[in-house]
C-alpha positions, 0 to 999 in steps of 0.5 A: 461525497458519499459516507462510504466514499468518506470511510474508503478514503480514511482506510486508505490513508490509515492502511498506506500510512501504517504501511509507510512506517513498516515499511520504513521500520523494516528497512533500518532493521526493527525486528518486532511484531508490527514489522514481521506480521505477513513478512517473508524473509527469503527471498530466493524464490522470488524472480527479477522481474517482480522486483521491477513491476512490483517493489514500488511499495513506496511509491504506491503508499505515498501516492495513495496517501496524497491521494486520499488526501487530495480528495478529502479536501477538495470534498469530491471522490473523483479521479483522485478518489477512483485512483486510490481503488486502483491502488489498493487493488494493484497492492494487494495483488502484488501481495497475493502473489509474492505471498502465493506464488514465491 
């Protein structure tokens, strides 16, 4: 595995698991630095339909994390490795037009 490799899959399992505790840190109601930096509170602007494509942060974070996990152990970048510039990609799209656009 190539160092750049190395370091993209690093970055991911530290941004998705930082993401992960936020996350879940927000959900039971912790109000603090960490939980409220890039958050928007209302949510009246923001249709249905995003919800249903784009909520899945969970499911997003947890994937990349075991992705990134996967590909480190085994060594090689791979399909496991590409996966994870997928998700990052689709995350921060999603990002972009919650915070852009509602």
């Amino acid at each position: 595995m190539k160092t750049l490799q190395k370091f993209w899959l690093y970055l991911i399992l530290i941004f998705f698991s930082l993401h992960l505790i936020r996350d879940l840190l927000q959900d039971i109601g912790l109000k603090n630095l960490y939980t409220t930096v890039l958050y928007k509170e209302d949510r009246s602007l923001v249709p249905w339909w995003y919800w249903v494509v784009f909520s899945s942060s969970y499911v997003i974070e947890i994937l990349g994390i075991i992705l990134a996990v996967i590909s480190l152990k085994g060594g090689k970048f791979g399909l496991a490795g590409t996966l994870t510039i997928f998700l990052a990609a689709y995350f921060a799209i999603a990002w972009l037009v919650y915070w852009f656009l509602f």
